[in-house]
N, C-alpha and C positions, 0 to 999 in steps of 0.2 A: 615411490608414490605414497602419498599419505591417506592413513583415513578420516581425516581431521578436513568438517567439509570449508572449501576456499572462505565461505562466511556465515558467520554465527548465525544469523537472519538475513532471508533475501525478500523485499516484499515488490508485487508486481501493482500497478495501478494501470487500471482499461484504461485505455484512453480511445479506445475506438468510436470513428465516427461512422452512422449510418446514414447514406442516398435515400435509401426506402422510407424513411417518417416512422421508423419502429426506433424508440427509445435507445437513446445511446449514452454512454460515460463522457462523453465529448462534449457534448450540447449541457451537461452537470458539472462542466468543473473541474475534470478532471485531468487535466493539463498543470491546471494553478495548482491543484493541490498535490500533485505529486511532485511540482518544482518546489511548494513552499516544505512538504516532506523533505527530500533532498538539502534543500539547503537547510533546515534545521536536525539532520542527523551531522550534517558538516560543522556546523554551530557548539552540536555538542562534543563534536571530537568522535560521532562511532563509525564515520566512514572507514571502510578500506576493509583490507585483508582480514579473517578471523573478526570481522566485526559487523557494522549493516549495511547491507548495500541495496540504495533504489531504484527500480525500474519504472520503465515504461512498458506496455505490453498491449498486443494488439486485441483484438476480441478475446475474453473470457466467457464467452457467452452466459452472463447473468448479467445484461444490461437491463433487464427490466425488472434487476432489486437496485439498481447499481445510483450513483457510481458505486463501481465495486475495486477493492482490493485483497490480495490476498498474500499473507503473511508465512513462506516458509525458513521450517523446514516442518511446522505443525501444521498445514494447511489450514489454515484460519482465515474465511473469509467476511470482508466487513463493508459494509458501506458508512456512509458520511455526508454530512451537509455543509459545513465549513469547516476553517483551516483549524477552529478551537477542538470536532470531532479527532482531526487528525495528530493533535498533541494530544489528545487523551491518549490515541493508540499508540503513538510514539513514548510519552512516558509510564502509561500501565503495561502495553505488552511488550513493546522492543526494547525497553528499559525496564521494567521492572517485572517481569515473562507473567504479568495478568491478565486473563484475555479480558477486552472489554464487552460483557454482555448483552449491552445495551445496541451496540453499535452489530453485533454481532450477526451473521445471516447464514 
């Protein structure tokens, strides 16, 4: 068994929807933008093994900073407004390990 973990970055994005009318990652977007994530880490070649891999993830409970994502193996958690936030974190932190401040929560 190795101790080299399965991928270099795993990052998860809420995409939980709430019944109750309390604020949710779902109702923001957060479907589109973890598909338009995904398919532009595929874009760039850093899918798969030892490299990034995107999820989907049910409640993270910070839907009312959200949508939220959160980036490990730093736990870095961020929100976002559109898919231009989401290249920023894809090319400052998942490509180039700078976390993005701005975006930052």
């Amino acid at each position: 068994m190795s101790d080299t973990p399965y991928y270099d970055k795993h990052v998860f994005f809420c995409i939980n929807a709430r019944e109750d009318g309390r604020p949710c990652c779902a109702e923001r977007g957060a479907l589109a933008a973890q598909k338009h994530a995904k398919s532009r880490i595929k874009q760039l070649g850093l899918n798969g093994h030892e490299k990034i891999r995107i999820n989907q993830a049910g409640c993270l409970d910070r839907c009312e900073e959200g949508p939220v994502l959160v980036v490990y193996p730093e736990g870095t958690w961020y929100t976002y407004i559109d898919n231009s936030d989401i290249d920023e974190i894809i090319d400052s932190h998942l490509v180039g390990g700078k976390v993005v401040e701005r975006l930052k929560i």
